[in-house]
C-alpha positions in Angstrom: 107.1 109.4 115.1 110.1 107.9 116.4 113.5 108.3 116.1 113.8 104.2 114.8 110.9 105.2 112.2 113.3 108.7 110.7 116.0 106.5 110.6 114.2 104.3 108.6 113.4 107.2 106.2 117.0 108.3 105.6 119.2 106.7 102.7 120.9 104.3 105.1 119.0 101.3 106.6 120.1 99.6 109.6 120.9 95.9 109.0 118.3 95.3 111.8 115.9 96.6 109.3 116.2 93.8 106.6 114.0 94.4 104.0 110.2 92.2 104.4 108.6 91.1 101.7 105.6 89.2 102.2 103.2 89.9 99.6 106.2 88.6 97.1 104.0 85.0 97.9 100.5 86.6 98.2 101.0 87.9 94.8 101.4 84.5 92.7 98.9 82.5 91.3 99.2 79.6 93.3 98.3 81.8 96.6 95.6 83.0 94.2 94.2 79.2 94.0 93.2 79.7 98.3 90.8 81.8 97.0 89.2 79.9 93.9 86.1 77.9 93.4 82.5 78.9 95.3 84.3 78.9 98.9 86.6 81.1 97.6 84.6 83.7 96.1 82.5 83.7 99.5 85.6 84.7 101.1 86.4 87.3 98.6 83.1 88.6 99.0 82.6 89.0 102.5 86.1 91.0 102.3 84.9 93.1 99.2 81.2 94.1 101.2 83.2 94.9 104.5 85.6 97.0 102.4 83.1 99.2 100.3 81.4 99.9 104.0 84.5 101.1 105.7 85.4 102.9 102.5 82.0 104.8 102.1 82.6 108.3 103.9 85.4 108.9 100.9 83.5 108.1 97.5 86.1 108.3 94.5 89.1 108.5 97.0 92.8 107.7 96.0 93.3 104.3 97.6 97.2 103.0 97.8 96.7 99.3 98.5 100.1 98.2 100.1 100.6 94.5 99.4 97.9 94.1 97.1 99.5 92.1 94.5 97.0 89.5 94.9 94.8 91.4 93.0 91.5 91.2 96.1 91.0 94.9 95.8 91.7 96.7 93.0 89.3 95.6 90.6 86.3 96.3 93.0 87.4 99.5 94.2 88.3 100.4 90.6 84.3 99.5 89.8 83.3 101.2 92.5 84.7 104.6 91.4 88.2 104.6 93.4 91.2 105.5 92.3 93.9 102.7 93.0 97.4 102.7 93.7 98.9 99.5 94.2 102.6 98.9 96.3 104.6 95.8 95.6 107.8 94.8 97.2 109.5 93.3 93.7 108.0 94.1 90.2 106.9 90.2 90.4 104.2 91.3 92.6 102.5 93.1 89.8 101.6 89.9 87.9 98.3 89.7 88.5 97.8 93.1 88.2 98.7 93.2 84.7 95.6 93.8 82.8 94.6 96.6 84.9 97.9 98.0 84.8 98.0 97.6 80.5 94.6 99.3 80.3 96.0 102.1 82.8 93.1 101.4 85.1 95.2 101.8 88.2 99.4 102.2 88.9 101.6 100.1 90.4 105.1 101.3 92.7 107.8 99.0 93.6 108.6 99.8 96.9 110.3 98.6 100.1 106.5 98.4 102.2 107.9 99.6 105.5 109.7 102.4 103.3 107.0 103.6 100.7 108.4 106.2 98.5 105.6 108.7 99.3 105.0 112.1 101.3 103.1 112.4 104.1 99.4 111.6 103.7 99.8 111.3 99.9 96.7 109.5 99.5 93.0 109.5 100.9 93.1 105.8 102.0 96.0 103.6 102.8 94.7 99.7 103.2 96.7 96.7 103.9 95.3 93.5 103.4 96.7 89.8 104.3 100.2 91.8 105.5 99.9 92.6 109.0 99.9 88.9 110.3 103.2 88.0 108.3 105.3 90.7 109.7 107.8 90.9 111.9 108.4 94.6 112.5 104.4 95.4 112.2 104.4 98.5 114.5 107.0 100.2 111.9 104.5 98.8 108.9 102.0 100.3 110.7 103.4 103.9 111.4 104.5 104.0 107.6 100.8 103.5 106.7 99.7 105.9 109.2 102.3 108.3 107.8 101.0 108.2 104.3 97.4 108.3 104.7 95.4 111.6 104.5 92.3 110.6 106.1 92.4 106.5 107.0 93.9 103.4 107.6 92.1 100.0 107.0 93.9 96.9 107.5 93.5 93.3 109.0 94.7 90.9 111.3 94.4 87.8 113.0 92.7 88.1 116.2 93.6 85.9 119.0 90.1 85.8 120.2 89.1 83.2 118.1 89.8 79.4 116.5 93.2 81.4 115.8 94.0 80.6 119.6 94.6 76.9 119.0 97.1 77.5 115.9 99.8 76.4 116.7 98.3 72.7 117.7 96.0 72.5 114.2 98.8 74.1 111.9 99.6 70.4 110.9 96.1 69.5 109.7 95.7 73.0 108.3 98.5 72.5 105.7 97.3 69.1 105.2 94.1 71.0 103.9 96.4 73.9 102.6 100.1 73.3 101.3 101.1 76.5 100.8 99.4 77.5 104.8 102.1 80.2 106.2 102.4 80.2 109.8 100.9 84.3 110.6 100.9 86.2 114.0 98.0 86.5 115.8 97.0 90.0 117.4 95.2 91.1 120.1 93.2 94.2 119.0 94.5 97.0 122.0 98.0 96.2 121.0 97.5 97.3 117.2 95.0 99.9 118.4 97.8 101.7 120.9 100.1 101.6 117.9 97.3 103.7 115.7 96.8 105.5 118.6 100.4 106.8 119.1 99.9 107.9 115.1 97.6 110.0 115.7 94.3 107.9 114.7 90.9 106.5 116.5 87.8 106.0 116.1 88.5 102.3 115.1 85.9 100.6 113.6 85.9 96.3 113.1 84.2 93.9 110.5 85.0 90.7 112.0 84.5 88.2 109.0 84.1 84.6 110.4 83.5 82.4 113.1 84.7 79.3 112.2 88.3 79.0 110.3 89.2 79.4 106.7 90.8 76.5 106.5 87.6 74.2 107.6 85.2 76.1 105.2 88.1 74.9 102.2 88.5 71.9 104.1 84.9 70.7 103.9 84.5 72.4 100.2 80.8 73.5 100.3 79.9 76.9 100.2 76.0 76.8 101.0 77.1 75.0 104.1 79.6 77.6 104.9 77.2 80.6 104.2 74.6 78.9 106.1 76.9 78.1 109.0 78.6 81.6 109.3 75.1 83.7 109.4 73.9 81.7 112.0 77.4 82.5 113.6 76.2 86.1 113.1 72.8 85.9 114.6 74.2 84.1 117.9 76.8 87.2 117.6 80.0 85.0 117.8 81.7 86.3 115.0 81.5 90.1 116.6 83.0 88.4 120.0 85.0 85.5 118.4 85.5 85.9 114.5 88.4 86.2 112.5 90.4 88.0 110.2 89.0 91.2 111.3 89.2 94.4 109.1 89.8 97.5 111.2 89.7 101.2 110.1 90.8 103.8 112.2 90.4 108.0 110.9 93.4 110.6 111.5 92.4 112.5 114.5 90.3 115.6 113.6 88.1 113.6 111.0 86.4 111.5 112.5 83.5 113.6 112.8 82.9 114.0 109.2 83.5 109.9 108.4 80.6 109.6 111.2 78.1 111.8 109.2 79.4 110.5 106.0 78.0 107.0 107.6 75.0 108.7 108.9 74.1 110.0 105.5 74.5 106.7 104.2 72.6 104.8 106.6 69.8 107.2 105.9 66.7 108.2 108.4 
């Protein structure tokens, strides 16, 4: 690692280094409401499927979920036999969590999330999920993930090959459909794939999720149209070329032979 990333572990922090937090608004319930109704679950959905896919080759793994406040993952990977950590930057961030966290389903750490409180690859799986793109220092994010992490990294991003291109021109109409619409960096996927590279991971594989933007699908409010419109995106194969967020896992070098046969063995004859 670098020598900017073991300053960054030591006691003293650089004010350079000011502390990001943005999960502190991905965790509240009014973030929550971008996800509600029909369209919403379809989102949540398509996430949840790509998730359990990339997550296969390490059944009943110890997931830390960095920024998962908003409560997307822990329930399904709870039900589907994982055991969850969840990192928040301020104990509000646990708010949704709460009745997994009374029932001692899963466990939640307050923590800095460029500075997590934890060893070296502490847990099976480290994911990240609607962090990346609202990030300013996202290579040191990314190396503190990568640090953690016994076996992989999932995360996602905002790929600049897509609708996401013509942001910065639609970002007026988009918080016209969404009020609470952040303004998020888009990626291209070599740039984030050098970083994980530098760490010590490959092997990157991508579940591009849609074609056409979020923020049209809420817009228009109709979630047979939506479904209908985004699996013949799939057949036409714009959403592997174009589509957007994109989930990527990469495996710590010297595994990735045993996630591919984990994947065969799943995939079956």
């Amino acid at each position: 690692m670098s020598s900017a990333h073991e300053r960054r572990r030591g006691d003293v922090q650089d004010d350079s280094e000011r502390r990001e937090a943005p999960d502190v608004l991905s965790s509240t319930d009014g973030y929550a409401q971008r996800f509600s109704g029909a369209v919403g679950r379809y989102f949540l959905d398509m996430q949840t499927r790509s998730m359990m896919h990339l997550l296969s080759p390490w059944p009943n793994a110890h997931v830390l979920d960095v920024g998962g406040g908003h409560a997307q993952l822990a329930g399904p990977l709870l039900a589907a036999g994982y055991r969850v950590t969840v990192v928040g930057s301020t104990r509000s961030c646990r708010a949704r969590l709460e009745a997994l966290l009374s029932a001692r389903r899963c466990a939640f750490v307050e923590s800095d999330l460029l500075n997590l409180p934890f060893r070296a690859r502490s847990y099976d799986v480290v994911v990240a999920i609607r962090m990346l793109a609202h990030l300013d220092r996202w290579r040191a994010f990314l190396e503190e993930l990568c640090r953690v992490a016994r076996h992989a990294v999932i995360v996602d991003y905002a790929d600049v090959r897509s609708f996401n291109i013509l942001q910065r021109a639609l970002f007026g109409w988009k918080r016209a459909i969404e009020p609470n619409a952040r303004s998020f960096r888009c990626f291209r996927r070599r740039d984030i794939a050098e970083v994980l590279r530098v760490c010590g991971y490959g092997s990157p594989v991508v579940k591009p999720q849609f074609f056409l933007p979020m923020a049209l699908h809420r817009g228009i409010g109709n979630e047979p149209l939506s479904r209908a419109a985004e699996t013949a995106a799939r057949w036409m194969t714009l959403t592997r070329w174009f589509g957007s967020p994109v989930i990527l896992r990469v495996v710590r070098n010297g595994q990735r032979d045993a996630a591919a046969r984990a994947h065969s063995r799943r995939a079956g004859p």
